[in-house]
PAPA-162819 format. One record per residue (C-alpha): x, y, z; residue in one letter. Coordinates in nm, 2 decimals, decimal comma. Layout:
PAPA-162819
<rec u="X" v="Y" w="Z" selum="A"/>
...
***
This chain:
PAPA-162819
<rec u="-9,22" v="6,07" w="13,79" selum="X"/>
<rec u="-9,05" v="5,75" w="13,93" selum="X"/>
<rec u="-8,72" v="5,88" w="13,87" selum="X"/>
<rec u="-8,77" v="6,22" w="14,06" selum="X"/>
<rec u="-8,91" v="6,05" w="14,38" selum="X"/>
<rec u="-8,61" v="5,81" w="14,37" selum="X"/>
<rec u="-8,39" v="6,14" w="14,33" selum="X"/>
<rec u="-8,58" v="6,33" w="14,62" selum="X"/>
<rec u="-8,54" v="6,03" w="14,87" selum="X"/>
<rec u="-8,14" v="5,97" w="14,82" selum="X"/>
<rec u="-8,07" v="6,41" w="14,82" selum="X"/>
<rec u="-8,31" v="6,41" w="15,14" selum="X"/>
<rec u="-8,12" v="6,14" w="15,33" selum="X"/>
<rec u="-7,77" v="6,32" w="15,36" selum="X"/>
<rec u="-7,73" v="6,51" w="15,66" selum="X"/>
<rec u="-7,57" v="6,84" w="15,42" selum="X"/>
<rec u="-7,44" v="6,85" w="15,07" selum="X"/>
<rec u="-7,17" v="7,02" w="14,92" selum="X"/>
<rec u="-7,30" v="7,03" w="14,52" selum="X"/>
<rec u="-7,05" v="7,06" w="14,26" selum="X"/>
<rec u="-7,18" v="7,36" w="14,03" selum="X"/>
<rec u="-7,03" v="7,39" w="13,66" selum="X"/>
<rec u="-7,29" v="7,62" w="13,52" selum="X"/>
<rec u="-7,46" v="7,32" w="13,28" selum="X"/>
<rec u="-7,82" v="7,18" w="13,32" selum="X"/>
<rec u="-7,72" v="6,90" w="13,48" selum="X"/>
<rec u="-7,52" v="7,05" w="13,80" selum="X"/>
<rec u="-7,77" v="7,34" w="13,79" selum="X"/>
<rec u="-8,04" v="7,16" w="13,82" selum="X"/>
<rec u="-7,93" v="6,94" w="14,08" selum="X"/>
<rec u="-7,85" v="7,24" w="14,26" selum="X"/>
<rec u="-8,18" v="7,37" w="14,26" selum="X"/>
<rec u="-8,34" v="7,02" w="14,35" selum="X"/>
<rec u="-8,10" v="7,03" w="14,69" selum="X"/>
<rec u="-8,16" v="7,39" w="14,74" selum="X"/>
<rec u="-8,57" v="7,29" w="14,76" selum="X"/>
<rec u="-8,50" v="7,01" w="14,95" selum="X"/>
<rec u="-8,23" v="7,04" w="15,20" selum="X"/>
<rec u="-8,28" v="7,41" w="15,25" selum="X"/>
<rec u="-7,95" v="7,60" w="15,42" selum="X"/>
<rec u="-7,79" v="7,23" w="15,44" selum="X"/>
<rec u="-7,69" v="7,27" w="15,10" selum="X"/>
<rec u="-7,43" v="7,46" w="14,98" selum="X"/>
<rec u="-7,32" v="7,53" w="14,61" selum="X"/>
<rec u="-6,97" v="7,58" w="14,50" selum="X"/>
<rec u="-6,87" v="7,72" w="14,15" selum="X"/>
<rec u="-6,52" v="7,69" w="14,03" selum="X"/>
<rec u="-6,42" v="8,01" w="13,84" selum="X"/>
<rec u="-6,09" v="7,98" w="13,66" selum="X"/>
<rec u="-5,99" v="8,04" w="13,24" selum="X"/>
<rec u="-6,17" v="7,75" w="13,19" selum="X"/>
<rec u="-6,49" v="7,78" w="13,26" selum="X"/>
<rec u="-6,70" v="8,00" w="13,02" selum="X"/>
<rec u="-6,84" v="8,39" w="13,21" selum="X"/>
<rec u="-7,18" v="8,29" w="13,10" selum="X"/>
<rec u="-7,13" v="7,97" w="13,32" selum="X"/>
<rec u="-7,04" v="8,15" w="13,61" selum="X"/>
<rec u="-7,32" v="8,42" w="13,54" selum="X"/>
<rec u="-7,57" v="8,17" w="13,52" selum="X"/>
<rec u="-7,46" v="8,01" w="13,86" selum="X"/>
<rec u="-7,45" v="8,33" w="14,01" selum="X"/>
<rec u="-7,83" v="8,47" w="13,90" selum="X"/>
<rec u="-8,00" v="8,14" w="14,01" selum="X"/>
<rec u="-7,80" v="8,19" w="14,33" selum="X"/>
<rec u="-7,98" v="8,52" w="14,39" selum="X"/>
<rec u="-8,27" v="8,41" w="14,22" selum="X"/>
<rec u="-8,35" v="8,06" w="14,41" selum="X"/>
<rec u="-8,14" v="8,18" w="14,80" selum="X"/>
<rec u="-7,90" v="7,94" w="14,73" selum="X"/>
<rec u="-7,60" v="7,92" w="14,96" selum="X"/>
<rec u="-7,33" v="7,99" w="14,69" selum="X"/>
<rec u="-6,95" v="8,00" w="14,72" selum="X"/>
<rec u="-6,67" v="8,09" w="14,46" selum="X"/>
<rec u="-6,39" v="7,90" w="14,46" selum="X"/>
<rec u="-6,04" v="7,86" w="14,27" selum="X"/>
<rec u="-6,01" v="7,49" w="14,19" selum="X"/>
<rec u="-5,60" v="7,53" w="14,15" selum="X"/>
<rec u="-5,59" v="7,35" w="13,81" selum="X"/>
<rec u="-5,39" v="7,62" w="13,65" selum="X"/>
<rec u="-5,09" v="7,54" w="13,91" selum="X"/>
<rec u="-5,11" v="7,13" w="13,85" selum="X"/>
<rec u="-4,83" v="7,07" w="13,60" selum="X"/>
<rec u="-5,03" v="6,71" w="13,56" selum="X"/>
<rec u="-5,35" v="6,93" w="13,40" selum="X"/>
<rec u="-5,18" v="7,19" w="13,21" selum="X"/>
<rec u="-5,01" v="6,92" w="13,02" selum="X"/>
<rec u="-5,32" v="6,85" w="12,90" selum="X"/>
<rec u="-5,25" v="6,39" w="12,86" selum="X"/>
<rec u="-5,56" v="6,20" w="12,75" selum="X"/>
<rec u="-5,72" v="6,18" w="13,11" selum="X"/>
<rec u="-5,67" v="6,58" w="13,16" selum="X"/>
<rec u="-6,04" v="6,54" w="13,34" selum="X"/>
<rec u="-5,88" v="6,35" w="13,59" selum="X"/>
<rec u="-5,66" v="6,61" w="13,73" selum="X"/>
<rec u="-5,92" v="6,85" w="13,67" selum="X"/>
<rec u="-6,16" v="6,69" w="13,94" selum="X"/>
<rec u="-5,92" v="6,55" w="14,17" selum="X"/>
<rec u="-5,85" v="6,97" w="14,20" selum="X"/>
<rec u="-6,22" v="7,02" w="14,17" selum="X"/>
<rec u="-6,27" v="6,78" w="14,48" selum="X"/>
<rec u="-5,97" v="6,90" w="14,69" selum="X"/>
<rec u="-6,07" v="7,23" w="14,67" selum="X"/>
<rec u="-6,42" v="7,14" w="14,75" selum="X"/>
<rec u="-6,37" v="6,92" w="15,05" selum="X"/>
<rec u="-6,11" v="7,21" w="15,18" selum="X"/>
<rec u="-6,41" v="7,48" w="15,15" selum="X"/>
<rec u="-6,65" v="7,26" w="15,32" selum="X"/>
<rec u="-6,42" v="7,13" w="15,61" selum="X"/>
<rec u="-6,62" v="7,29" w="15,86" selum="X"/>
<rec u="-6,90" v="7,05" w="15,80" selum="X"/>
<rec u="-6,77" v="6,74" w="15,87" selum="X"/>
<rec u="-7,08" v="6,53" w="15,76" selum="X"/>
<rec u="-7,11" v="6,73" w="15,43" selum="X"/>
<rec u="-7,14" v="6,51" w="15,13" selum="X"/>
<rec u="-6,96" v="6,63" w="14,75" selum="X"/>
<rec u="-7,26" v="6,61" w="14,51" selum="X"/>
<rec u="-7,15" v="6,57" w="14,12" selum="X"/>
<rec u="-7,42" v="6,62" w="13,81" selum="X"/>
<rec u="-7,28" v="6,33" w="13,67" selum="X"/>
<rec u="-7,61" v="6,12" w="13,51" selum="X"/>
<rec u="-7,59" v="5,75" w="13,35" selum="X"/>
<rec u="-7,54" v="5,87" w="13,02" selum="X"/>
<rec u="-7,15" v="5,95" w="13,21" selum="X"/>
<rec u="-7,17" v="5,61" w="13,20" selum="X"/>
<rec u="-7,09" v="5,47" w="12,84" selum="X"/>
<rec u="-6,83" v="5,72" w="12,78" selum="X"/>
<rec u="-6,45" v="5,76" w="12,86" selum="X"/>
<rec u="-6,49" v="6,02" w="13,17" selum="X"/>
<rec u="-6,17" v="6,01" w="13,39" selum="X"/>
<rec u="-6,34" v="6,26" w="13,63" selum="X"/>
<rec u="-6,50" v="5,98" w="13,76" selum="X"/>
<rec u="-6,23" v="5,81" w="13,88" selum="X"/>
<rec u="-6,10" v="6,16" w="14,10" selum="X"/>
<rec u="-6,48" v="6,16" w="14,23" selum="X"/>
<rec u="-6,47" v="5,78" w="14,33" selum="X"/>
<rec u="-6,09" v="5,84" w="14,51" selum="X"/>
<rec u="-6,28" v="6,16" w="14,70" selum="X"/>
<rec u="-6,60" v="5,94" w="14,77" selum="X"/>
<rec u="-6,83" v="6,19" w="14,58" selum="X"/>
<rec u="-7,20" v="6,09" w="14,54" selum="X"/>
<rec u="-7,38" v="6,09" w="14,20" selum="X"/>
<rec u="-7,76" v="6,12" w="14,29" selum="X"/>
<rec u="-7,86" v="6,10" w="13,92" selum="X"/>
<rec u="-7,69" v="5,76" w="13,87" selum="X"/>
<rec u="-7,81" v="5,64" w="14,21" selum="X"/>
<rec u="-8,15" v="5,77" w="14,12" selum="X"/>
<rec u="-8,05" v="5,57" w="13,73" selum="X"/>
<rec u="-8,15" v="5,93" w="13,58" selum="X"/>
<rec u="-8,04" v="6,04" w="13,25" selum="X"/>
<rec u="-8,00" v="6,34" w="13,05" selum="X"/>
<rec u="-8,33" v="6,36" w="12,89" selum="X"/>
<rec u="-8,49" v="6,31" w="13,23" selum="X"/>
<rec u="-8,31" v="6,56" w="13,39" selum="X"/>
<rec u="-8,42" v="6,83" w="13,14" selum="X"/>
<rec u="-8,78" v="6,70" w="13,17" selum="X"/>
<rec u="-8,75" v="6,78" w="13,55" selum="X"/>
<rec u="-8,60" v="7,12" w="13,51" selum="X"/>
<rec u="-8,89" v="7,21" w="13,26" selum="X"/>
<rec u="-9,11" v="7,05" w="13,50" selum="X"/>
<rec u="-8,97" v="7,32" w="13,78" selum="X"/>
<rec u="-8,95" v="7,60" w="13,52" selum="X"/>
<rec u="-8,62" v="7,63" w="13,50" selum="X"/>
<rec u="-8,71" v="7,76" w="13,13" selum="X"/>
<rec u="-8,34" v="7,89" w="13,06" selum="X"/>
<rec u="-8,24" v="7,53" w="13,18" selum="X"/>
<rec u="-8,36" v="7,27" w="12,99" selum="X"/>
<rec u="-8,31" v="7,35" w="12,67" selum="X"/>
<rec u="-7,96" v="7,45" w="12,78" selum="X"/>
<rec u="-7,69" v="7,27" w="12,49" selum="X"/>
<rec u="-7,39" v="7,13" w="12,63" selum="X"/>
<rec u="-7,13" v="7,28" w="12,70" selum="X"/>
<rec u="-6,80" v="7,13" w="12,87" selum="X"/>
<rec u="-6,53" v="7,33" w="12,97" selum="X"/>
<rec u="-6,32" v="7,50" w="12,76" selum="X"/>
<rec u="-6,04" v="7,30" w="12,82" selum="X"/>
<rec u="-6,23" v="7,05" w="12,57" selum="X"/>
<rec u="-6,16" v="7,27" w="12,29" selum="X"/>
<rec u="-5,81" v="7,20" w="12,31" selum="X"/>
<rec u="-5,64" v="6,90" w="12,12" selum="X"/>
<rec u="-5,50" v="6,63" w="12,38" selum="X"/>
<rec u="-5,13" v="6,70" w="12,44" selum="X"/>
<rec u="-5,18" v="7,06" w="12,35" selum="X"/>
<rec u="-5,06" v="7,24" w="12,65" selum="X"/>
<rec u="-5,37" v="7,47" w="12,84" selum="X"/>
<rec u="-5,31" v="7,79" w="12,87" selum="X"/>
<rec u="-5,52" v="8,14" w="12,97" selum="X"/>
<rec u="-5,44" v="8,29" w="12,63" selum="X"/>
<rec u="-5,53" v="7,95" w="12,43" selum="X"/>
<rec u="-5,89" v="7,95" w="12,59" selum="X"/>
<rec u="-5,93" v="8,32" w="12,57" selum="X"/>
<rec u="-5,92" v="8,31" w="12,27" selum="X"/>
<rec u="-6,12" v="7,99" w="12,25" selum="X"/>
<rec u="-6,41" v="8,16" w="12,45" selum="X"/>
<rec u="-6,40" v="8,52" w="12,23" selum="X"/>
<rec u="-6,41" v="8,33" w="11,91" selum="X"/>
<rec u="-6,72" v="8,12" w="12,03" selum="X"/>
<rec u="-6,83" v="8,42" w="12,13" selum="X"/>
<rec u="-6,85" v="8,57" w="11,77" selum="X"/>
<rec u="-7,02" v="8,21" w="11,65" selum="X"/>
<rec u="-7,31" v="8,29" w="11,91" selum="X"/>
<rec u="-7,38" v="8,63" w="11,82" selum="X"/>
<rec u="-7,42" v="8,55" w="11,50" selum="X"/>
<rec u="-7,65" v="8,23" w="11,51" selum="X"/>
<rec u="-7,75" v="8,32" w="11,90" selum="X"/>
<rec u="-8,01" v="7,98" w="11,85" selum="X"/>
<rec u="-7,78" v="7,71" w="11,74" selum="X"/>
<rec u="-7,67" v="7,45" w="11,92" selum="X"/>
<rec u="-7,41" v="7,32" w="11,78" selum="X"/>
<rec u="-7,07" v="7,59" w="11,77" selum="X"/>
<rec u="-6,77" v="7,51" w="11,84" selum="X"/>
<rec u="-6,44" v="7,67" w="11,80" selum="X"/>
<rec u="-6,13" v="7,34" w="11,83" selum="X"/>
<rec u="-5,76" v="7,46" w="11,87" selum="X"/>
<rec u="-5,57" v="7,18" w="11,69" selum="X"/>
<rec u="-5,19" v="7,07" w="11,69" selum="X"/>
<rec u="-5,21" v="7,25" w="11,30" selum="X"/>
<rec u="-5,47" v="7,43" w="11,27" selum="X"/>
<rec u="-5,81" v="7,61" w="11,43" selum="X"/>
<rec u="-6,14" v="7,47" w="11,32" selum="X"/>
<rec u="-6,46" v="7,59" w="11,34" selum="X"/>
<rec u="-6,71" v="7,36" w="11,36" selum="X"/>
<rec u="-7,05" v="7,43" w="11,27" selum="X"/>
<rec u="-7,41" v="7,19" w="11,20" selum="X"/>
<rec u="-7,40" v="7,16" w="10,83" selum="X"/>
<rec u="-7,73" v="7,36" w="10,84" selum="X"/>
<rec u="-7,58" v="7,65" w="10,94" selum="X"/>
<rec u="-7,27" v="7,66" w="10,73" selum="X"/>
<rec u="-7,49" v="7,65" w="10,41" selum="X"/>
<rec u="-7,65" v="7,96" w="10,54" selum="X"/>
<rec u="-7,33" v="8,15" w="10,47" selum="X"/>
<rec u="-7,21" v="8,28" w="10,09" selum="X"/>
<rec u="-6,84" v="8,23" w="10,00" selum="X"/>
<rec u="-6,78" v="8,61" w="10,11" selum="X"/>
<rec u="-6,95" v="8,53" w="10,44" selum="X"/>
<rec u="-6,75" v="8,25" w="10,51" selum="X"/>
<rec u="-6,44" v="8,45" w="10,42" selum="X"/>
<rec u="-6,53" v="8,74" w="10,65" selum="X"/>
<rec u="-6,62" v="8,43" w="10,92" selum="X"/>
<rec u="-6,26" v="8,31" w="10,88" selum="X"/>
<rec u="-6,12" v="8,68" w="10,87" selum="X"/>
<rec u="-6,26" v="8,75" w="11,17" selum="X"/>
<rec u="-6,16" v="8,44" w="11,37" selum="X"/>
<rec u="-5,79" v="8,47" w="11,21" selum="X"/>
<rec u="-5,77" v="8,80" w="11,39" selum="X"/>
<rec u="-5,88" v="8,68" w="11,66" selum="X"/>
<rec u="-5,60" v="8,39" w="11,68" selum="X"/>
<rec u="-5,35" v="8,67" w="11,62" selum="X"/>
<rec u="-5,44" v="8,90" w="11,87" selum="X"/>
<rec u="-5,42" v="8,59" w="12,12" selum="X"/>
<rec u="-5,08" v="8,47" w="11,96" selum="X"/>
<rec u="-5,22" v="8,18" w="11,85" selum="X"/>
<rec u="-5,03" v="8,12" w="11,48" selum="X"/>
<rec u="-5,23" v="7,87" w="11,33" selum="X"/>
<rec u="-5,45" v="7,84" w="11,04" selum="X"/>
<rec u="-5,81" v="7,87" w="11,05" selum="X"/>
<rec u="-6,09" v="7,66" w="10,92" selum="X"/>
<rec u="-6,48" v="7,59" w="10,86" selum="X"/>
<rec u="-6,58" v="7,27" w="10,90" selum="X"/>
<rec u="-6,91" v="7,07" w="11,01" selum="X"/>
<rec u="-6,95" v="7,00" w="11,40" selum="X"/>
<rec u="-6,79" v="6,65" w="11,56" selum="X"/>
<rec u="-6,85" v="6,60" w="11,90" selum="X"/>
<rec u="-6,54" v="6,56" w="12,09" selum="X"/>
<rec u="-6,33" v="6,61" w="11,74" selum="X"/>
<rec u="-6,03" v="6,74" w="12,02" selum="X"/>
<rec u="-6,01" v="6,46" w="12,22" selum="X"/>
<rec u="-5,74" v="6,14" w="12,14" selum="X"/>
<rec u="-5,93" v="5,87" w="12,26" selum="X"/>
<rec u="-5,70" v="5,60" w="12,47" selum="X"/>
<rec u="-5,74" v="5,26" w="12,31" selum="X"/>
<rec u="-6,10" v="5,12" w="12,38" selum="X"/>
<rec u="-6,23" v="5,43" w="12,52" selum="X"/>
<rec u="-6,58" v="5,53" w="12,43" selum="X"/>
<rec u="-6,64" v="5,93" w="12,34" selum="X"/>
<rec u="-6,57" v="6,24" w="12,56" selum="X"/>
***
């Protein structure tokens, strides 16, 4: 596989790497990839914080103990950046340029360790502001350097038999459920997370759930497939059951079902492709 070897040679030529692990195929398998091939000069960092789902951080964790990965926890301060909380079109921005600082403050010791992103070229033809915070804190993409996209880089993790991996679906923060402008707060993705929750134990193989806290309302957002698997008493005791759920979390807004939209949250700036 061309685009492995082109991978291998630019991971092997750093002298350490610092790899920026979110919990998602992409990060996690680069992780692994630098763990095999840089041995103890890689080290893994995981940012744990409201926003970042517990089965990410789970996940990190086990392959951690299960691969002998040098693994640290960090906080990436988000939470006290006035800038992020107020959650403006380019929220992603602030999130890295925390993500980074943090990072490079963990790793200081090493003065020749490189930051590591799982950023691939499909990054590429969206609107990502994160990648403007990882130019300004000279982070390395191996996967666009290597011109590896996401399809790719689940071939190579079912190549490596990183089975709970590749079929991984995406999953960005949980920040991302949150309508631009909307401010972030713990309780908002708490609630976010739980509710999500209750999607995936109910349709534990699907894809495509998503639980959006709008301006006006709460929408959940399923594959159309799904949602005509559910009677009209179903989908009332779906709603019931999310609407507590916003109470309990003092979130007072109207809930509804609707059919899954990538990104539905996100205000795009004016000729901005998707998020």
């Amino acid at each position: 596989m061309s685009g492995l070897r082109s991978l291998r040679a630019v991971v092997t030529a750093l002298p350490r790497a610092a790899v920026a692990v979110s919990g998602g195929v992409d990060s996690m398998t680069l992780a692994f990839l630098a763990g095999r091939w840089l041995g103890p000069r890689a080290e893994m960092l995981h940012a744990v914080s409201p926003a970042v789902p517990a089965a990410a951080t789970a996940r990190v964790e086990a392959h951690a103990a299960r691969h002998g990965w040098r693994l640290r926890l960090i906080d990436a301060g988000e939470f006290a950046d006035p800038d992020y909380l107020s959650n403006p079109v380019n929220r992603c921005y602030f999130c890295k340029r925390n993500l980074y600082t943090a990072i490079d403050a963990a790793v200081a010791g090493a003065g020749d360790a490189v930051m590591l992103s799982g950023a691939n070229t499909d990054d590429l033809g969206d609107y990502r502001p994160g990648l403007d915070a990882a130019r300004e804190a000279a982070v390395r993409h191996p996967y666009i350097e290597a011109g590896i996209g996401k399809r790719t880089i689940r071939t190579i993790a079912r190549r490596f038999g990183l089975a709970d991996l590749h079929a991984l679906p995406a999953a960005p923060c949980l920040a991302s459920r949150l309508q631009t402008g909307l401010e972030v707060t713990g309780a908002r993705l708490t609630f976010v997370a739980e509710a999500e929750q209750v999607l995936q134990q109910r349709w534990p193989q699907a894809r495509s759930l998503r639980c959006r806290l709008l301006h006006d309302r709460v929408e959940i957002q399923l594959d159309p497939a799904l949602a005509t698997t559910l009677d009209p008493a179903g989908r009332r005791r779906l709603l019931d059951d999310i609407a507590v759920l916003a109470r309990d979390h003092a979130v007072a807004l109207p809930v509804a079902l609707t059919g899954y939209r990538r990104g539905s949250a996100f205000v795009h700036p004016p000729g901005a492709g998707h998020a």
